[in-house]
Residue, then its C-alpha position, 0 to 999 in steps of 0.5 A: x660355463x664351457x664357453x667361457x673357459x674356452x673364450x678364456x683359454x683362447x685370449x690367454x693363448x692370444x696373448x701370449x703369442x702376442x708377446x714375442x720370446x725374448x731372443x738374445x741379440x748379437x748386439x754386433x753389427x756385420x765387420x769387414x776386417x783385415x788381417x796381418x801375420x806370419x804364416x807357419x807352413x810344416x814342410x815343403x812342396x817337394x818334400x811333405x815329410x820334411x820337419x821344416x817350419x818355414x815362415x812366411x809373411x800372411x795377410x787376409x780379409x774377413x767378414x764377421x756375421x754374428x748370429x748371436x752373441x755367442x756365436x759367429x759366422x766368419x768367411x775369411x781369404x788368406x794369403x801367404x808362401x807355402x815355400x817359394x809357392x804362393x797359397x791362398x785359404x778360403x775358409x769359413x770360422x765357426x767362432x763361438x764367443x765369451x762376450x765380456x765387457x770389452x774384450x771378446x774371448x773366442x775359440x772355433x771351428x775352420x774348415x776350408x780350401x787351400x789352393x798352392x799352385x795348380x793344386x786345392x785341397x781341403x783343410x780342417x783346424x781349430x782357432x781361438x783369440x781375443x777382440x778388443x774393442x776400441x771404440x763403438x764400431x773398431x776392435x783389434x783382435x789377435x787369433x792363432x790358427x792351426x790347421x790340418x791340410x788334406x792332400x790324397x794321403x798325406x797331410x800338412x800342418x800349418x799354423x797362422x799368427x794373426x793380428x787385426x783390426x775389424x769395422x762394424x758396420 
């Protein structure tokens, strides 16, 4: 009789280890997407405490990795005018997702490094926006990113406006 509880418990085990946990997929494939907006650096290179908003023309690429549904991994590069200087962002977007029927509501993480001419420093900021899908393997997305740059002890903000289009692969 033992036995054959035990013959019993191991079949229920196997096949219940036969029979996968159902995970939520993505539903998403990677995208290679392209950004165009206006990028708000405060203040200036000679002078960090200045209150002056100057807007310059942005532009970047990114990769969208969803991991699941509801959250995505995005490496991105951007590049822009920190006052009469050129600026480029490396960063990485921590996107955690509300799927609707087409349209994507999104709010996340961004660390990464900026670089203003000789100079690189960390920057730390938050991001939200929405993607739109037109067809099966294009969205349009528009997003807004604030960002918090490091540089020894002082501090830059910075805001980008962003609007784009992403190609699933």
């Amino acid at each position: 009789m033992k036995l054959t509880r035990a013959a019993l418990a191991i079949a229920a085990f196997a096949v219940v280890l036969a029979f996968p946990l159902a995970a939520r997929s993505s539903g998403d494939s990677v995208g290679l997407g392209l950004s165009l907006g206006v990028a708000l650096p405060k203040g200036s290179t000679t002078n960090i405490s200045s209150f002056d908003w100057r807007p310059s023309f942005d532009w970047g690429f990114y990769v969208n990795i969803p991991l699941i549904a509801t959250f995505h991994l995005t490496p991105s590069a951007e590049l822009y005018k920190f006052a009469d200087q050129n600026a480029t962002d490396m960063a990485i977007a921590f996107k955690f997702i509300v799927p609707l029927s087409r349209l994507d509501i999104y709010a996340g993480f961004v660390p990464g490094l900026t670089t203003v001419s000789d100079v690189t420093a960390f920057h730390v900021g938050a991001l939200a926006g929405c993607s739109f899908q037109l067809i099966s393997n294009l969205d349009l997305f528009t997003q807004v990113k604030y960002i918090f740059l490091f540089e020894g002890d002082q501090s830059i903000r910075g805001l980008r406006i962003n609007a784009g289009i992403l190609f699933k692969f």
